[in-house]
Chimera marker file (.cmm) of the C-alpha trace (Angstrom):
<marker_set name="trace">
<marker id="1" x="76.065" y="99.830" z="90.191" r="1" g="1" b="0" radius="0.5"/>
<marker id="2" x="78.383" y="98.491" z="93.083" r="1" g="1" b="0" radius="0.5"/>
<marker id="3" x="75.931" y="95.378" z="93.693" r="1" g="1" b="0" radius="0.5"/>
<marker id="4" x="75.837" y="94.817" z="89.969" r="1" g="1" b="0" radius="0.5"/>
<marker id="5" x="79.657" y="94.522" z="90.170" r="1" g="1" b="0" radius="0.5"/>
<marker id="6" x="79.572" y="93.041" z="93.818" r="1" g="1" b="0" radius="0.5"/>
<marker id="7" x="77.476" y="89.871" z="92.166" r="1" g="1" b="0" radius="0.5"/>
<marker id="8" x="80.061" y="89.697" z="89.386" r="1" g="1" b="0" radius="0.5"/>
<marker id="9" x="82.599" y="89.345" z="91.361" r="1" g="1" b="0" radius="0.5"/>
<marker id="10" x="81.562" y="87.309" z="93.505" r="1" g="1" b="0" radius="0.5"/>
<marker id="11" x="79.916" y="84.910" z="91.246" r="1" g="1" b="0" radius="0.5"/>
<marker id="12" x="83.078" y="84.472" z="89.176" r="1" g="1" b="0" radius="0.5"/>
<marker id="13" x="85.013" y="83.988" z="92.570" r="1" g="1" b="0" radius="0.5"/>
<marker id="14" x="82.808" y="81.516" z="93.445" r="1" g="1" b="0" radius="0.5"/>
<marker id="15" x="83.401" y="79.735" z="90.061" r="1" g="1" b="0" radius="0.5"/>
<marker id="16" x="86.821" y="80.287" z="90.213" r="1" g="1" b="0" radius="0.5"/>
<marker id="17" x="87.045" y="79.144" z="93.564" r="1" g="1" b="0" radius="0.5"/>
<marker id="18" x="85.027" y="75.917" z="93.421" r="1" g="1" b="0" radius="0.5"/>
<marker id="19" x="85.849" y="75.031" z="89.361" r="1" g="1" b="0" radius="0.5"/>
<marker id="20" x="89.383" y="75.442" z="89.651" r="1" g="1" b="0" radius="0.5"/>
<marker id="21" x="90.200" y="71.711" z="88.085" r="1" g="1" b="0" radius="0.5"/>
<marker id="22" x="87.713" y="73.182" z="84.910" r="1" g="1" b="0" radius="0.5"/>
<marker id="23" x="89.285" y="76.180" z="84.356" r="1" g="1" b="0" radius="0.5"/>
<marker id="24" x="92.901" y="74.605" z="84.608" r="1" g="1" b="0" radius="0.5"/>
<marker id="25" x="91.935" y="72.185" z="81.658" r="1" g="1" b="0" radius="0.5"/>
<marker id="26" x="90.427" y="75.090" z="79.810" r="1" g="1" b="0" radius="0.5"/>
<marker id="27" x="92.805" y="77.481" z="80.255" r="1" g="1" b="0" radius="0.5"/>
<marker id="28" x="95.946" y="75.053" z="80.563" r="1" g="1" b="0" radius="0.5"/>
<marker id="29" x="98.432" y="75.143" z="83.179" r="1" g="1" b="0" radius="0.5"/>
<marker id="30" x="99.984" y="78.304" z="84.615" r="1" g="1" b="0" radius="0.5"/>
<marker id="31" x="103.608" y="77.835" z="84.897" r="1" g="1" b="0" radius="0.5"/>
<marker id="32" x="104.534" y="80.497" z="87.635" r="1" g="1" b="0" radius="0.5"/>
<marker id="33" x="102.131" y="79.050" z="90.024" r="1" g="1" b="0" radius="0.5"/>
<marker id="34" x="103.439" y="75.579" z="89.271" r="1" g="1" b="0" radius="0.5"/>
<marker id="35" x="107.104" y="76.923" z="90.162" r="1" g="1" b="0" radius="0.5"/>
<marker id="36" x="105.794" y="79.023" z="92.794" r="1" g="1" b="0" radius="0.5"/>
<marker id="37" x="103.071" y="76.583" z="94.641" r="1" g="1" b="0" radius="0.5"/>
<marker id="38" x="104.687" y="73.276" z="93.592" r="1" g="1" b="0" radius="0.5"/>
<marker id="39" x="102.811" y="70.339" z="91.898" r="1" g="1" b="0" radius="0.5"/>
<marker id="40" x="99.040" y="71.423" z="91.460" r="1" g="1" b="0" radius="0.5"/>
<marker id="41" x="100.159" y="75.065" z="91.816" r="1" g="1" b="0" radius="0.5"/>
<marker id="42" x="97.593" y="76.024" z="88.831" r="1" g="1" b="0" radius="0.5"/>
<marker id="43" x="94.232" y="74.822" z="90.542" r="1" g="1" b="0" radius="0.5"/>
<marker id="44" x="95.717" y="76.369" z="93.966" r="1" g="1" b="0" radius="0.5"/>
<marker id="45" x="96.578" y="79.932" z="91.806" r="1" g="1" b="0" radius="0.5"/>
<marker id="46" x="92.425" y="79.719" z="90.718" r="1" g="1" b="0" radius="0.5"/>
<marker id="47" x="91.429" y="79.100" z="94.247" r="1" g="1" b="0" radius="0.5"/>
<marker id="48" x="93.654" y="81.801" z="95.658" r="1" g="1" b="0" radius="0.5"/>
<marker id="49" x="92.178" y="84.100" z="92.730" r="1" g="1" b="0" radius="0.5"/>
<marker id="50" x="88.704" y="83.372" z="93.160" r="1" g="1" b="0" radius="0.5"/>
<marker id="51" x="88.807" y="84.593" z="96.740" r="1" g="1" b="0" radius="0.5"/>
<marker id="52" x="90.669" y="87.781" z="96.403" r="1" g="1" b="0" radius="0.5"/>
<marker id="53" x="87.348" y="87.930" z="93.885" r="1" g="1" b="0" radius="0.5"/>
<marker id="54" x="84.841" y="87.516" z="96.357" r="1" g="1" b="0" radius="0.5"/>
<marker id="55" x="87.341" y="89.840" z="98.631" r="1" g="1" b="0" radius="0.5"/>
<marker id="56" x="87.439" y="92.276" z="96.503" r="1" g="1" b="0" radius="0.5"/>
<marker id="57" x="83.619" y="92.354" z="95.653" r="1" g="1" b="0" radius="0.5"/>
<marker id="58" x="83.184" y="92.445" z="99.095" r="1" g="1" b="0" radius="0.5"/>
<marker id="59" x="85.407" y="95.355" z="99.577" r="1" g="1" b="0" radius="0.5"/>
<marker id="60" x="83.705" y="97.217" z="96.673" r="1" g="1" b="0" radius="0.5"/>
<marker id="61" x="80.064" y="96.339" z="98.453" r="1" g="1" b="0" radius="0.5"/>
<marker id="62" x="81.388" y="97.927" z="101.644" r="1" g="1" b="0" radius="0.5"/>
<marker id="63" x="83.304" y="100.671" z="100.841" r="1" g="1" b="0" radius="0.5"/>
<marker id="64" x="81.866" y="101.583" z="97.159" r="1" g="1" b="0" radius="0.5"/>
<marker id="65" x="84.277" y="105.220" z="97.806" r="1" g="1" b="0" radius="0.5"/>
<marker id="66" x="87.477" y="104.285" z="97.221" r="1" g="1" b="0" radius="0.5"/>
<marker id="67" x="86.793" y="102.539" z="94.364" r="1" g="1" b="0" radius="0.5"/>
<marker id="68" x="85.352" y="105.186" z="92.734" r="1" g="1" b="0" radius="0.5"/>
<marker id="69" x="81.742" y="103.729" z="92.765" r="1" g="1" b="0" radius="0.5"/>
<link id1="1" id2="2" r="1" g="1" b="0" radius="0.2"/>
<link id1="2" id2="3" r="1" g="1" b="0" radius="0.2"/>
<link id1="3" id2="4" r="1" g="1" b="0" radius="0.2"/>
<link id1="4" id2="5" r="1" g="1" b="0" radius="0.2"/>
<link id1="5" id2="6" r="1" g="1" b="0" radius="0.2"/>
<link id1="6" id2="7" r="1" g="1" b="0" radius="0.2"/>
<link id1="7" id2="8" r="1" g="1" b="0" radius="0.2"/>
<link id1="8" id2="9" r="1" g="1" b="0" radius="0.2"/>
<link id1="9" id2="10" r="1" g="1" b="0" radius="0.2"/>
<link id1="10" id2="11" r="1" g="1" b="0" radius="0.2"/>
<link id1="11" id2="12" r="1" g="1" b="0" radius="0.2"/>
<link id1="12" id2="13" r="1" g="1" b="0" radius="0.2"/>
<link id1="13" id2="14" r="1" g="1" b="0" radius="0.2"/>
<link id1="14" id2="15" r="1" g="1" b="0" radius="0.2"/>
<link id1="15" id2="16" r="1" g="1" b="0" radius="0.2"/>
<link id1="16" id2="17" r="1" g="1" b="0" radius="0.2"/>
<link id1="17" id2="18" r="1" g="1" b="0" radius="0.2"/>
<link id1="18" id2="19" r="1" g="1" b="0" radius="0.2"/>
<link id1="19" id2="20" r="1" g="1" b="0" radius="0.2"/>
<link id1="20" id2="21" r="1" g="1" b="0" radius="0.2"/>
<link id1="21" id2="22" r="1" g="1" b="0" radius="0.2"/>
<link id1="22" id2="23" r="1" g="1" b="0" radius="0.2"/>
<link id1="23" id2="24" r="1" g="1" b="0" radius="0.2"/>
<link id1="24" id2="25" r="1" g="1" b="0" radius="0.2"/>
<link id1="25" id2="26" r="1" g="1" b="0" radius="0.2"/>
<link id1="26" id2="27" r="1" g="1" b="0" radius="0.2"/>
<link id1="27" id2="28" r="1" g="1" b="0" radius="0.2"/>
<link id1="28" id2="29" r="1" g="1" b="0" radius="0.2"/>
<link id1="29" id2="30" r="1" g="1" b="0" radius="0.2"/>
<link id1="30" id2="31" r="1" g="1" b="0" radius="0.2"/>
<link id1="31" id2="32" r="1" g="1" b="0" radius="0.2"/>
<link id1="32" id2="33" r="1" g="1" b="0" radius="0.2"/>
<link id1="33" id2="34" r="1" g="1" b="0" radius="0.2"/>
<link id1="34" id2="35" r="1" g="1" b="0" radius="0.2"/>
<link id1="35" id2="36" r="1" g="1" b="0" radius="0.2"/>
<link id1="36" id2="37" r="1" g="1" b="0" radius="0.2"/>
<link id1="37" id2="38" r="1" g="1" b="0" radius="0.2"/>
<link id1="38" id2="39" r="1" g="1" b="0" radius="0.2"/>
<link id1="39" id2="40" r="1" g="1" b="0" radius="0.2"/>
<link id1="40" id2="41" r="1" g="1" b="0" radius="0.2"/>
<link id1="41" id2="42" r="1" g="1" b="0" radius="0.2"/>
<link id1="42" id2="43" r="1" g="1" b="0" radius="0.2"/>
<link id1="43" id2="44" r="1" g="1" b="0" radius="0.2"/>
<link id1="44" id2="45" r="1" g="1" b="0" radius="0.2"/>
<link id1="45" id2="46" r="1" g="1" b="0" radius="0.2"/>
<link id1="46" id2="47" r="1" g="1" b="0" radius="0.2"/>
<link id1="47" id2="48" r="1" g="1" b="0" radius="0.2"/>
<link id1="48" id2="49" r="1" g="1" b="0" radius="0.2"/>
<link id1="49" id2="50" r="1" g="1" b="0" radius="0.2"/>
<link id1="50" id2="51" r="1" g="1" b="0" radius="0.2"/>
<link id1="51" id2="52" r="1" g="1" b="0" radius="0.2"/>
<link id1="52" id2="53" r="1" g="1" b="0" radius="0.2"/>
<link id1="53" id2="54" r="1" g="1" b="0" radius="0.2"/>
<link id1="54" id2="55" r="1" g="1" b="0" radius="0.2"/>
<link id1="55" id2="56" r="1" g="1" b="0" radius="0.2"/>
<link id1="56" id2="57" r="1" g="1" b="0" radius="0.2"/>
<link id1="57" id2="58" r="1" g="1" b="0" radius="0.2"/>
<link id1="58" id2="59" r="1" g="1" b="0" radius="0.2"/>
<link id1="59" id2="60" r="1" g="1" b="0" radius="0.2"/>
<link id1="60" id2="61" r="1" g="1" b="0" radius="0.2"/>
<link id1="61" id2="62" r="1" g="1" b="0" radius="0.2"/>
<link id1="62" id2="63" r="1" g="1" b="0" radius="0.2"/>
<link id1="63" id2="64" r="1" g="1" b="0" radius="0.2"/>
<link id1="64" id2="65" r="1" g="1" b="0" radius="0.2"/>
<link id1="65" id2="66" r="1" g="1" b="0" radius="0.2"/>
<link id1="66" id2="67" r="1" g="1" b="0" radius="0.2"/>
<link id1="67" id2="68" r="1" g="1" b="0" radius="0.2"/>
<link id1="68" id2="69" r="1" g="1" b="0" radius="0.2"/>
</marker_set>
């Protein structure tokens, strides 16, 4: 079960990550991350998600315990 969730996670980091200009014109602009990170603030919000993604699936591969895995 934890790779299972270990590949999503990482996969949809990895998209998240590296398709962040997609995902912005999807999704549309966030407006918190444009106040908070400045001009461009959305793709730099999908970038910064994407790798807490592949973080957290990481974490979740290592230490399947506290996550309840």
């Amino acid at each position: 079960m934890r790779y299972l969730v270990f590949i999503v996670l990482f996969l949809a980091g990895f998209l998240g990550a590296t398709r962040a200009y997609a995902f912005a014109h999807f999704f549309g602009r966030m407006a918190w991350a444009e106040r908070r990170f400045g001009v461009g603030g959305t793709y730099v919000a999908w970038r910064l998600g994407g790798l807490a993604a592949i973080g957290l699936g990481f974490a979740i591969l290592r230490f399947p315990g506290y996550f309840g895995l």
